[in-house]
VEXTOR-780735 format. One record per atom (N, C-alpha, C): residue number from 0; atom name; x, y, z. Coordinates in steps of 0.001 Angstrom, whole numbers, plus 500000, padded with zeros to 6 digits. Example, Ala and Ser with C-alpha at 12.3 -4.5 7.8 and 13.67 -1.06 7.14 Angstrom:
% VEXTOR-780735
n,atom,c1,c2,c3
0,N,513190,494310,507800
0,CA,512300,495500,507800
0,C,513200,496700,507800
1,N,512850,497750,507080
1,CA,513670,498940,507140
1,C,512900,500030,507870
This chain:
% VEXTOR-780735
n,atom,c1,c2,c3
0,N,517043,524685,485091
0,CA,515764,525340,485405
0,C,514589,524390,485184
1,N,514803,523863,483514
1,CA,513541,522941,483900
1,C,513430,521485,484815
2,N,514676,521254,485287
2,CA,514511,520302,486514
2,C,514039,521211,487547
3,N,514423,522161,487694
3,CA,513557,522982,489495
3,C,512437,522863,489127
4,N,511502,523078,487895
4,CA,510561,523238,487712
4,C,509990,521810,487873
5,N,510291,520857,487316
5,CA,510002,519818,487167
5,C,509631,519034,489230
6,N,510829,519308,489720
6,CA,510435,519097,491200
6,C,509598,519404,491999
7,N,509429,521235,491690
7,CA,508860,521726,492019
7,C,507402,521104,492146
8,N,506705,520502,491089
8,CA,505780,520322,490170
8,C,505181,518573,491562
9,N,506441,518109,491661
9,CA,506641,516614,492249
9,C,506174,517197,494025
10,N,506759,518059,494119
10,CA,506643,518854,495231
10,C,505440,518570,495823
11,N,504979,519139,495222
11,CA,503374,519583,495232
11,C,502045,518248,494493
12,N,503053,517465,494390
12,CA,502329,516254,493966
12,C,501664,516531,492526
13,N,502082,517221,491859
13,CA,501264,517615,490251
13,C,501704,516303,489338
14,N,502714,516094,489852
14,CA,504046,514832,489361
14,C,504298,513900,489515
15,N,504482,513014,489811
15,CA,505004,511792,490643
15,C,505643,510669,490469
16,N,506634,510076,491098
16,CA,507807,509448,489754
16,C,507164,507970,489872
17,N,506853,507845,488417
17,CA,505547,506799,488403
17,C,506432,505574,488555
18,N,506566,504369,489343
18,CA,507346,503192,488711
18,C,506758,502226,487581
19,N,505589,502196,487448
19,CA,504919,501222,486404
19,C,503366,501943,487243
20,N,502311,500939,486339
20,CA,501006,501174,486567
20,C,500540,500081,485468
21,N,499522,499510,485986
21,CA,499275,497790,485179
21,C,497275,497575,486215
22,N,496597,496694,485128
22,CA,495372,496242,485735
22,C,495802,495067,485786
23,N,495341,494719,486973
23,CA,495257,493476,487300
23,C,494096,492955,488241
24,N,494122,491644,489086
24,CA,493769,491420,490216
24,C,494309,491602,491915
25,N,493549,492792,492594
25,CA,493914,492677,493650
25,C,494099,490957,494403
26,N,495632,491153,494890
26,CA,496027,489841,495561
26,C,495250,489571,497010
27,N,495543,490541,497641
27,CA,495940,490685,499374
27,C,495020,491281,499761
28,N,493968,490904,501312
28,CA,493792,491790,502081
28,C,491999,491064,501741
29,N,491366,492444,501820
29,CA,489916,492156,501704
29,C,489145,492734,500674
30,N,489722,493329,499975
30,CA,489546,493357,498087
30,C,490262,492029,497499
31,N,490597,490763,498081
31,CA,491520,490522,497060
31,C,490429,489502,496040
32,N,491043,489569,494361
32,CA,490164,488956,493877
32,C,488880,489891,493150
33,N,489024,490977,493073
33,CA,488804,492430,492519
33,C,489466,492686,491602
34,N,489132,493002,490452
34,CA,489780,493950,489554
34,C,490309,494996,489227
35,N,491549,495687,489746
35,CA,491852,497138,490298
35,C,493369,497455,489107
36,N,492935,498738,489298
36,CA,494165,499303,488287
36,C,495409,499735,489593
37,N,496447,499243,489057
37,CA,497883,499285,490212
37,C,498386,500345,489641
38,N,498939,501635,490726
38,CA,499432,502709,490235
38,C,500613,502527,491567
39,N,502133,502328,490613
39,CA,502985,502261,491824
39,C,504514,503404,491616
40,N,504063,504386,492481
40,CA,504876,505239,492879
40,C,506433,504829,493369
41,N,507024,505802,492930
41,CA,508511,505409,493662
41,C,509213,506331,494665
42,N,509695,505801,495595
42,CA,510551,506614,496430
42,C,509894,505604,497815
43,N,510452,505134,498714
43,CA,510064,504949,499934
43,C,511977,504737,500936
44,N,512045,505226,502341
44,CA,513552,504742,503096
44,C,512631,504488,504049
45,N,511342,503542,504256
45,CA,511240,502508,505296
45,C,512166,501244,505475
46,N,512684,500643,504513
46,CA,513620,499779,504016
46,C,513506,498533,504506
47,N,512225,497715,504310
47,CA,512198,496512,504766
47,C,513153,495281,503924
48,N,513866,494390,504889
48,CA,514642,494038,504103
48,C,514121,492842,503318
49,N,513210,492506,503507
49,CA,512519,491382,502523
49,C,511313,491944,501158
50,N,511332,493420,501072
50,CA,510806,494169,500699
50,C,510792,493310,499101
51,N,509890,493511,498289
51,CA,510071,492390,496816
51,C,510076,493316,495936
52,N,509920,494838,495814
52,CA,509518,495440,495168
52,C,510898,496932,495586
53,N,512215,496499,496065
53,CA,513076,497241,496124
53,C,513671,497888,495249
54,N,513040,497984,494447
54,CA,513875,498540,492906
54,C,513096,499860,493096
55,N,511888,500157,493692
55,CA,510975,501346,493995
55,C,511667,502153,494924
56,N,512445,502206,495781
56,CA,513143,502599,496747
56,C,513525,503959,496065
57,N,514119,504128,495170
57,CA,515030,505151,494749
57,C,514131,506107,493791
58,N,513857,506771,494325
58,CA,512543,507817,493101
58,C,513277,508379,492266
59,N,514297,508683,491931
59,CA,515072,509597,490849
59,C,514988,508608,490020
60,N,514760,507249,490251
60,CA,515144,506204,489011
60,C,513864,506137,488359
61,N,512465,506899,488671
61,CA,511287,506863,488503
61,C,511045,508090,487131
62,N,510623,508333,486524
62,CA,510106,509472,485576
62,C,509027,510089,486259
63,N,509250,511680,486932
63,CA,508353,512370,487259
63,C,507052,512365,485837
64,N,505999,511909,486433
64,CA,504756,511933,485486
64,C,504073,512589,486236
65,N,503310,513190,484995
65,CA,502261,514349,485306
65,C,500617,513384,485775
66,N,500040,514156,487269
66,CA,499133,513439,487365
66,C,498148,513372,486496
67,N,497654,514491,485588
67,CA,496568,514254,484500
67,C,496906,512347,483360
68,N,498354,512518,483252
68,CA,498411,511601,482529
68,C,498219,510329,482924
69,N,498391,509677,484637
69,CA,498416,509153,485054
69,C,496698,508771,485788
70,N,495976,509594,485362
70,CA,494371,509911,485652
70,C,493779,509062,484028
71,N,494392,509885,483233
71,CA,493471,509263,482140
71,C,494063,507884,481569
72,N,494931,507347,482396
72,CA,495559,505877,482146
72,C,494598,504712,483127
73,N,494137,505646,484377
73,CA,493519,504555,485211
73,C,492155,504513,484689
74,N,491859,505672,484335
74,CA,490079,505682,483870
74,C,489909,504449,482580
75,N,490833,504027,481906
75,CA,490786,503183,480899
75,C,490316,502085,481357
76,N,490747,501204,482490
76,CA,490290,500232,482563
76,C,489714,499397,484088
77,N,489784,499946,484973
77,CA,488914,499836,486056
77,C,488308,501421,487044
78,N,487239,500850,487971
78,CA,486996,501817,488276
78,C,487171,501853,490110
79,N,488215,500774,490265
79,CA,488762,500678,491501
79,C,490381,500862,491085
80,N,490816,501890,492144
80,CA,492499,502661,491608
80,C,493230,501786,492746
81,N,494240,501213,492739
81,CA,494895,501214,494071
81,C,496621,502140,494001
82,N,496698,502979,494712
82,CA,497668,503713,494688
82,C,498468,502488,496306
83,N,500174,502407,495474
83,CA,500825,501516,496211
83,C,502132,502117,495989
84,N,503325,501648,496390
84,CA,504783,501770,496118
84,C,505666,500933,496417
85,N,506687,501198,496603
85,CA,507723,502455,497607
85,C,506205,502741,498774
86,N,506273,503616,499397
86,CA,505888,504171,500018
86,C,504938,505881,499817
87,N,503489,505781,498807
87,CA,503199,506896,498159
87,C,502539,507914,499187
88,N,502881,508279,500705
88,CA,502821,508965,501098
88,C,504088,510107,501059
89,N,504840,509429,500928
89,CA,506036,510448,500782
89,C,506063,511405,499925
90,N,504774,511344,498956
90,CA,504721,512450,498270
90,C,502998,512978,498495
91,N,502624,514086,498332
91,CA,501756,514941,498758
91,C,500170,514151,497417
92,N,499519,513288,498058
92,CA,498241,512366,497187
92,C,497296,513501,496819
93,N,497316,514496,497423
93,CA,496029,514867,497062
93,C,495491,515219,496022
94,N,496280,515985,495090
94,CA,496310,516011,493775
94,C,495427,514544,492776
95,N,496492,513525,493039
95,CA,496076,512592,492536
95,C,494834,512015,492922
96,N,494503,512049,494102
96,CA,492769,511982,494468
96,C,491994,512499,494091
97,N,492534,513977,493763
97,CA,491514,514914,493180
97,C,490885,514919,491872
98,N,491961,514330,491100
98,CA,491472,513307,489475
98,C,491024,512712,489574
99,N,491434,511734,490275
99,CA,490667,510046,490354
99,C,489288,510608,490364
100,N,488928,511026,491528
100,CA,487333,511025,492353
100,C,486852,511747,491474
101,N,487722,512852,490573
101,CA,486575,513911,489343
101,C,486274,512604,488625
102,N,486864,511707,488322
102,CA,485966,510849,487228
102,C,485350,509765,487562
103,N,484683,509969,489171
103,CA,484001,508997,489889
103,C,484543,507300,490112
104,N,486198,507719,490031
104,CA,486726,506346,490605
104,C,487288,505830,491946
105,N,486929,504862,492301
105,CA,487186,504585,493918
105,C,488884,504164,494097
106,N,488822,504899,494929
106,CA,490509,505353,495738
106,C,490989,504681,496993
107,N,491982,503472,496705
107,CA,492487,502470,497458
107,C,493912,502961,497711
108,N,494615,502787,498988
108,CA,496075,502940,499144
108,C,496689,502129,500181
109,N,497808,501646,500290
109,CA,498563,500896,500749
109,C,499678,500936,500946
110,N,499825,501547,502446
110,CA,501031,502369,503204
110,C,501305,501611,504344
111,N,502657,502329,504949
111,CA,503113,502136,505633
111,C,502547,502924,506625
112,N,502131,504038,506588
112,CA,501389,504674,507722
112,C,502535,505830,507842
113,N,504015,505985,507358
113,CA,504989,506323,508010
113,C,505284,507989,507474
114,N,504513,508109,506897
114,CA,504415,509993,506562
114,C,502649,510066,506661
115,N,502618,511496,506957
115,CA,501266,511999,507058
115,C,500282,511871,506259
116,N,499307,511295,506292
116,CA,498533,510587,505631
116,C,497707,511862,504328
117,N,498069,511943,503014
117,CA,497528,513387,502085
117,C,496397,512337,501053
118,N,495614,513120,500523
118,CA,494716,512563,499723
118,C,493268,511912,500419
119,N,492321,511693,499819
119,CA,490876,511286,499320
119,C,490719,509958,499208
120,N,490607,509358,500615
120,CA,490811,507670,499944
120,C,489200,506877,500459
121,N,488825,506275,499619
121,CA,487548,505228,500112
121,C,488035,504090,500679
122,N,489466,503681,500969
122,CA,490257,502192,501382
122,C,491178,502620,501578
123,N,491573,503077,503182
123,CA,493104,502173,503568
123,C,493682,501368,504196
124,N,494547,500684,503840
124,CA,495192,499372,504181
124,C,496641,499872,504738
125,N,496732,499860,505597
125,CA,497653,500005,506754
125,C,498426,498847,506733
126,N,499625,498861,506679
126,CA,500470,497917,506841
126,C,501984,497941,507803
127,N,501932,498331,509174
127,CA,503003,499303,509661
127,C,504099,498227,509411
128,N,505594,498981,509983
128,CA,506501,498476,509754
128,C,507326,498769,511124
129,N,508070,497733,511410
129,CA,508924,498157,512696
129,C,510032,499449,512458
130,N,510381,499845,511011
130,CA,511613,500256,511028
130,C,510980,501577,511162
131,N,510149,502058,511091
131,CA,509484,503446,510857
131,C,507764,503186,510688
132,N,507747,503598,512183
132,CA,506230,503233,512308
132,C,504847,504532,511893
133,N,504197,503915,511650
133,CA,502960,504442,511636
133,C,502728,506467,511962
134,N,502571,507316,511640
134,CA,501768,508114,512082
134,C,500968,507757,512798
135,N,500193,508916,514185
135,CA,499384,508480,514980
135,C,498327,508377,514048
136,N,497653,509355,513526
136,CA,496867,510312,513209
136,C,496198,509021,511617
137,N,496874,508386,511480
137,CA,496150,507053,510385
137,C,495445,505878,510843
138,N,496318,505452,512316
138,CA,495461,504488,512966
138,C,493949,504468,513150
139,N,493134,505785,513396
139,CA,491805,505962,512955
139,C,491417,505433,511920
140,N,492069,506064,510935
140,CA,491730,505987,509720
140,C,491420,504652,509197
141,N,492310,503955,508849
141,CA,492755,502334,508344
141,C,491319,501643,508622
142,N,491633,501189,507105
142,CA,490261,500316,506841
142,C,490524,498864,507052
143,N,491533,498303,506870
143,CA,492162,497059,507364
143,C,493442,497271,507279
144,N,494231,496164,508497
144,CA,495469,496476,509131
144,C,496494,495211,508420
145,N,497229,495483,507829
145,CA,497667,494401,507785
145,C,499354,494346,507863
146,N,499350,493116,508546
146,CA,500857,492866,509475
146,C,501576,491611,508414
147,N,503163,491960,507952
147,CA,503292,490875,507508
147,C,504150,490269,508471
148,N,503951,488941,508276
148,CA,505168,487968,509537
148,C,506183,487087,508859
149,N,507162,487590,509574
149,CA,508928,487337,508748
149,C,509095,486756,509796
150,N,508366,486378,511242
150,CA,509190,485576,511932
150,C,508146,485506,513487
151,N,508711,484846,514586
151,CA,507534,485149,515511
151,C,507151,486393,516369
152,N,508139,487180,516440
152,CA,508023,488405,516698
152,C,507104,489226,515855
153,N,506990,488943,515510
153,CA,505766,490016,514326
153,C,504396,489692,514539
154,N,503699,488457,515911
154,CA,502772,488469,516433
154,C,502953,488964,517246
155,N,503914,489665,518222
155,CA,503714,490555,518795
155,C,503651,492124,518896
156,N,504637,492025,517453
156,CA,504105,493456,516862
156,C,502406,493824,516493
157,N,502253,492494,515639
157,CA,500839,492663,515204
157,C,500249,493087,516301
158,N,499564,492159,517248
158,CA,498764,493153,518670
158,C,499209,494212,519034
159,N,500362,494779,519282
159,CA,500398,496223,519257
159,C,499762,497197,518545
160,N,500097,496934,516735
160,CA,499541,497311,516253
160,C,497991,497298,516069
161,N,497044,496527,516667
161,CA,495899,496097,516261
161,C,495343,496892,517442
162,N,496293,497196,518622
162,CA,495663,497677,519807
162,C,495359,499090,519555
163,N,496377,499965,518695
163,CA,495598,501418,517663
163,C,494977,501987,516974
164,N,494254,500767,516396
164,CA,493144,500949,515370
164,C,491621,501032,515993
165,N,490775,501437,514593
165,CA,489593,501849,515393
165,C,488788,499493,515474
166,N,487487,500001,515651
166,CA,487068,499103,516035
166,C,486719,497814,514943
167,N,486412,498504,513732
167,CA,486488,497979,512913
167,C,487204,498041,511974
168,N,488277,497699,512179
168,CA,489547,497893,511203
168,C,489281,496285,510972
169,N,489427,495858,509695
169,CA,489572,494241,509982
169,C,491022,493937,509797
170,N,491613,493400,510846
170,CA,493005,492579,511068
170,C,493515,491724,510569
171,N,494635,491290,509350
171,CA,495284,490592,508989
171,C,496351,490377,509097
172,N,496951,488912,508945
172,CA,498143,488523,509340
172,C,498671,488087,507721
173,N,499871,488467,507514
173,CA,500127,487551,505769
173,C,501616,487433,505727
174,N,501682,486222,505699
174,CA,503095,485495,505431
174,C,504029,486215,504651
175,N,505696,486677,505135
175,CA,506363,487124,503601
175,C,506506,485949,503059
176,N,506401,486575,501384
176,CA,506512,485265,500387
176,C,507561,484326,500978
177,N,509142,484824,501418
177,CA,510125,483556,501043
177,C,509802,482897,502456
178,N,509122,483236,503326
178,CA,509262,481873,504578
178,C,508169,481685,504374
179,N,506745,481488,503723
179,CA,505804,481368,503678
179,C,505294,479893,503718
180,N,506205,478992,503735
180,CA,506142,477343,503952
180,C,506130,477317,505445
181,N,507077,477960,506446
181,CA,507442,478110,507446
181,C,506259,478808,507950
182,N,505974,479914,507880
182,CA,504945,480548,508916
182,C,503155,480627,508811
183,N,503218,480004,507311
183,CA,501600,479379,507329
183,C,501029,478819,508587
184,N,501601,477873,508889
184,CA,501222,476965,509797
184,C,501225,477842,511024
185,N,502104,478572,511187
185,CA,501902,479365,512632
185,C,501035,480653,512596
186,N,501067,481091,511203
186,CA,499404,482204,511404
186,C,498276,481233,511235
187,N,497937,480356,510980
187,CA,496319,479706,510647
187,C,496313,479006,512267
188,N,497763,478350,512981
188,CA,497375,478507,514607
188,C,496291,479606,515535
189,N,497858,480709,514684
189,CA,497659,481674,515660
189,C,496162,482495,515442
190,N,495717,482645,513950
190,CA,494273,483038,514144
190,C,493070,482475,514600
191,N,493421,481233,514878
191,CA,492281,479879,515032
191,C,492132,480252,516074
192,N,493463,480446,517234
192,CA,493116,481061,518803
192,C,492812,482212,519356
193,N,493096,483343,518080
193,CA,493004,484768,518395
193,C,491707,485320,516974
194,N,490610,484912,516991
194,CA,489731,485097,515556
194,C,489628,486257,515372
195,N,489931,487176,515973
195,CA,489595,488425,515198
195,C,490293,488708,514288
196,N,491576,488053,514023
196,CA,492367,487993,512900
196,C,491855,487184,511583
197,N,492680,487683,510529
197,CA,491954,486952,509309
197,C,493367,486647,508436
198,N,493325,485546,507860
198,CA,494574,485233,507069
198,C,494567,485649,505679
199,N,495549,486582,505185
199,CA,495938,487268,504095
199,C,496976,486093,503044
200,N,496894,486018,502320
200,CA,497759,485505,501592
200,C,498261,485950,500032
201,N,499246,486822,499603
201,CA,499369,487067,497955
201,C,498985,486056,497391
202,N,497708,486130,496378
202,CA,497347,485041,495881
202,C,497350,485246,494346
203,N,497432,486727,494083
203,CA,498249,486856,492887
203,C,499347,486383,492085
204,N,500404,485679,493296
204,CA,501356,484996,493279
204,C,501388,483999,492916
205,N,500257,483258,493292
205,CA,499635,481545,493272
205,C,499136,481773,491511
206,N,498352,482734,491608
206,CA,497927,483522,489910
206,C,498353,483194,489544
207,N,500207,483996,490018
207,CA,501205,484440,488620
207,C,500948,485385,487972
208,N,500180,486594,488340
208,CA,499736,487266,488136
208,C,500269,488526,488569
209,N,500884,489781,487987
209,CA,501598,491007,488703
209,C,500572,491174,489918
């Protein structure tokens, strides 16, 4: 019983199976280099296979946490949240927006696009995926797009993708870490000829930094 209850609770997003949560420096994108508190949810079956953070995949391996507790952990030390995963649409945000923003903190997320977009966000970062794409209904939305490239096909995904967004979405391209010797050179080409793109790079990484 108190597991139904307990789901129940996850259900409805009161819960959410936390994988970690840490301040750091935003790496990636157009916050990067910001000071943001990382709140990373578990559960995502987009299943990218270069994915670095696959241990998030499986939400039962996560401890359903209560969102109050997970509210008065971010208020401690920044006042920029970024909600990330696995994939934290798969569970119902709004809840957790609804804390954040009561204690006047700004609400960042970073999806796949690939469930219906729930919650209160001042930043999203769109990141589609071939294996399970996008909702229509986010491409509006998305505050910057960002495409990672595992190979050369993924500049042609990218323009697809860039062709759904609104007008000012700003467009990024960002190397996966392990070929990232390899495809530098062909995104700083490829944006030099196509500028509306902008080059992303984990630089948290370069940090050493979670």
């Amino acid at each position: 019983m108190v597991k139904n209850n307990v789901m129940d609770l996850v259900d409805k997003g009161l819960m959410l199976p936390l994988m970690e949560e840490f301040y750091t420096i935003q790496g990636e994108g157009f916050h990067k280099g910001t000071a943001a508190y990382f709140i990373r949810v578990g559960g995502c079956d987009v299943g990218c296979h270069w994915c670095d953070v696959k241990e998030s995949w499986n939400a039962e391996t996560h401890p359903p946490t209560a969102i109050d507790q997970i509210v008065d952990n971010a208020e401690k030390y920044s006042n920029t949240i970024v909600v990330t995963g696995g994939e934290p649409l798969t569970w119902d945000m709004g809840p957790l927006t609804t804390g954040l923003k009561s204690r006047n903190l700004q609400t960042h997320i970073e999806t796949s696009g690939a469930y219906p977009l729930t919650g209160v966000w001042d930043w999203i970062c769109l990141s589609p995926k071939k294996n399970k794409l996008p909702e229509d209904e986010i491409y509006k939305r998305a505050d910057e797009l960002k495409i990672i490239v595992y190979n050369k096909h993924d500049f042609i995904f990218a323009e697809e993708q860039a062709a759904k967004v609104k007008g000012d979405c700003i467009l990024y391209l960002q190397p996966e870490w392990s070929v990232r010797e390899k495809m530098v050179p062909l995104i700083v080409d490829y944006v030099m000829q196509h500028p509306k793109w902008k080059v992303s790079l984990q630089t948290h990484k370069y940090l050493n930094i979670p």
